[in-house]
C-alpha positions in Angstrom: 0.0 0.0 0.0 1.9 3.4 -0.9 1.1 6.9 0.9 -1.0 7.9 -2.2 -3.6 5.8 -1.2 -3.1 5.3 2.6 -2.2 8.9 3.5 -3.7 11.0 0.8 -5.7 13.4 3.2 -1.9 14.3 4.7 -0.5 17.6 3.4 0.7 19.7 6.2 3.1 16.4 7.2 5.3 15.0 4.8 5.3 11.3 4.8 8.5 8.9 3.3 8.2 5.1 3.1 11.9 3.4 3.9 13.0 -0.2 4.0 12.0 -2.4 7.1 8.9 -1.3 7.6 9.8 2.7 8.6 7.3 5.8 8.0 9.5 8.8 8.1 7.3 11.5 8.9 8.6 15.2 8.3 7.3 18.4 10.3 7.7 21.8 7.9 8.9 20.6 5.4 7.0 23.6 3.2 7.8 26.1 5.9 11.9 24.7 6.0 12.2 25.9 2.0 11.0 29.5 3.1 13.7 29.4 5.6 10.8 29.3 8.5 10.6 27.1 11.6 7.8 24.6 11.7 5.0 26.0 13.3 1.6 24.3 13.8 -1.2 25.7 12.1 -4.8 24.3 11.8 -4.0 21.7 9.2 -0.3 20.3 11.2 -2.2 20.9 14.4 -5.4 18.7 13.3 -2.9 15.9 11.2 -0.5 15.5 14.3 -3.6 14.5 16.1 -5.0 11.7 13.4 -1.9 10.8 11.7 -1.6 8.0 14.6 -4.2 6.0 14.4 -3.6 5.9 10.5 -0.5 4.2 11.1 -2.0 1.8 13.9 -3.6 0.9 11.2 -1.3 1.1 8.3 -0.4 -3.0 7.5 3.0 -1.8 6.0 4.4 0.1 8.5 6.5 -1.6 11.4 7.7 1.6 12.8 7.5 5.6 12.6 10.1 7.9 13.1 9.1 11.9 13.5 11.1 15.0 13.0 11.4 18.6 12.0 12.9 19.9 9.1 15.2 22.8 8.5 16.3 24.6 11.7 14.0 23.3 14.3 11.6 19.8 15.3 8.9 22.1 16.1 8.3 26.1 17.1 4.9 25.6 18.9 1.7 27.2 17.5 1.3 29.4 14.6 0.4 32.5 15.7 -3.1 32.6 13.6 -4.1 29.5 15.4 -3.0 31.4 18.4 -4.9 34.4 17.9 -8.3 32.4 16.0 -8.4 30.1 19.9 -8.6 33.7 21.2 -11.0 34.8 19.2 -13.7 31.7 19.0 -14.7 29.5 21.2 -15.7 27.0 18.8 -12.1 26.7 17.2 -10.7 27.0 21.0 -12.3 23.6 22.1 -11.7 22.0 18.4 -7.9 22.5 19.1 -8.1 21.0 22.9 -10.0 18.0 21.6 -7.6 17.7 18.9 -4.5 18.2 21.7 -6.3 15.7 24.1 -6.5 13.0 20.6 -2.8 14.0 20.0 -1.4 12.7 23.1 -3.9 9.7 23.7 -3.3 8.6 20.0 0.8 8.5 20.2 0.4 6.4 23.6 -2.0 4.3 22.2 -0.4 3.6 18.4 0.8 0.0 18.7 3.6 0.8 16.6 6.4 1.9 18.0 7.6 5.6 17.9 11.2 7.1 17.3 11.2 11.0 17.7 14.4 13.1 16.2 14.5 15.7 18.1 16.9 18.9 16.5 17.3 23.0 17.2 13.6 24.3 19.1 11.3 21.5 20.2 8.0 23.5 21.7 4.6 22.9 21.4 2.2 20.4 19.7 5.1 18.6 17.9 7.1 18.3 21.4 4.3 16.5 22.9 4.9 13.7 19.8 8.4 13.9 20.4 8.4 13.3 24.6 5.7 10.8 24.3 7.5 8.7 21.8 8.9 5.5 22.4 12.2 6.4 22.1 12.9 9.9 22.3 16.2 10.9 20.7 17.9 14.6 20.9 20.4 16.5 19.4 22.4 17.7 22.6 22.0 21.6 21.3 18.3 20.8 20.9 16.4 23.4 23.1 13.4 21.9 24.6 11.1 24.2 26.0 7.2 23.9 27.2 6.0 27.6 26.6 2.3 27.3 28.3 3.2 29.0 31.0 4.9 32.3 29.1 1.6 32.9 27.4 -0.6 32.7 31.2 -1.7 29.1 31.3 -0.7 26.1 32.9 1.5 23.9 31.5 -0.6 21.7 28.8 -1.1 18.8 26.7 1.6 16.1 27.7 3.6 18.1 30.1 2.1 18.2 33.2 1.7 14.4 33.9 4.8 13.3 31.6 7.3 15.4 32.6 7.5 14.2 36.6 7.0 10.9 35.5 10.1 11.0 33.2 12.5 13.5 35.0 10.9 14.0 38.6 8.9 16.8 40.3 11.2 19.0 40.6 12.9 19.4 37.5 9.5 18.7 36.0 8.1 22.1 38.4 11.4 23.8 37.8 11.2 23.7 33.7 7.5 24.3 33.1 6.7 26.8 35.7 9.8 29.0 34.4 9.7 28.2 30.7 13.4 28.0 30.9 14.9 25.5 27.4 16.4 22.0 28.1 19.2 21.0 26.3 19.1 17.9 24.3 22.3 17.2 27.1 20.3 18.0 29.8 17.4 16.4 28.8 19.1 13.0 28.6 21.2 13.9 32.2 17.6 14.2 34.2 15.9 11.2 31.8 13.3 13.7 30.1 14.6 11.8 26.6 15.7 8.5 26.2 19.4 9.4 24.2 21.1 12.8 23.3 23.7 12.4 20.2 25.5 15.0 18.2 23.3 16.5 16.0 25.4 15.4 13.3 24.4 11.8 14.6 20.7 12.4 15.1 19.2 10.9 12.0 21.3 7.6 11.3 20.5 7.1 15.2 17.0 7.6 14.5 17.2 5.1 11.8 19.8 2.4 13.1 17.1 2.6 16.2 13.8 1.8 14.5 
């Protein structure tokens, strides 16, 4: 089955079929070419959310790897999804059922999960990445929850994943203060599984899944 047929209805994420059963799937890969960070918009936000229970179901894939493109994994939410959650209420609880899916999806996908994790890691696409099943860093990554920067508490994954994986009070520390991990870092406290150079990071990624 090729990602014509099984993934048509995916445009914001870009989707790569390798040997061994891997799906290699891209954050910004359109925003990377304008020289942009990946940000998620209504389409990445909404496809980050579904894209998992595709590949639950998805005979052909063994395995997924996620990453960003260009100079980042992920830059949080675009700022017109930002301002339309402000704006209307009915867009404001479509985007917290769609973070709520996000985060019970990746746990639940039966496949296993390899995030590549490179440059800024914030938002939607940092809950994919934490929640994976092998989380893998650059070390200059810079992790960073930003909830609490823009008055709310920290969301999504963080608040329950984060103590469980690096303890209370990092976890406290980190998302009360909005202050970036290190890809280092992150491995020293346990908050991702392995920190490589980011030379490395990919062909890790791989040889892993």
């Amino acid at each position: 089955m090729d990602n014509e047929s099984f993934y048509a209805q995916y445009k914001a994420l870009s989707l790569k079929r390798h040997p061994h059963g891997i799906l290699e799937i891209v954050m910004g890969a359109a925003q990377s070419a304008n020289g942009k960070l990946s940000t998620a918009d209504h389409h990445l936000h909404r496809e980050l959310s579904t894209i998992w229970l595709d590949i639950d179901k998805d005979p052909d894939t063994r395995v997924a790897i996620i990453r960003g493109e260009g100079r980042g994994f992920s830059a949080g939410g675009d700022l017109g999804l930002v301002q339309d959650m402000a704006d209307d209420f009915n867009i404001r609880a479509r985007v917290w059922r769609e973070a709520r899916d996000l985060v019970y999806n990746v746990i639940n996908c039966s496949k296993p999960i390899v995030s590549a994790m490179h440059g800024p890691a914030v938002g939607a696409g940092l809950v994919a990445g934490l929640l994976a099943d092998i989380s893998i860093a650059a070390k200059t990554a810079r992790i960073i929850d930003g909830h609490t920067r823009l008055g709310v508490a920290a969301g999504d994954h963080a608040a329950i994943v984060w103590p469980l994986l690096c303890g209370m009070a990092k976890a406290k520390y980190y998302l009360l203060l909005c202050e970036a991990v290190s890809g280092e870092e992150a491995e020293r406290i346990g908050l991702v599984s392995l920190a490589v150079d980011e030379a490395d990071l990919l062909p890790r990624a791989f040889e892993v899944a």
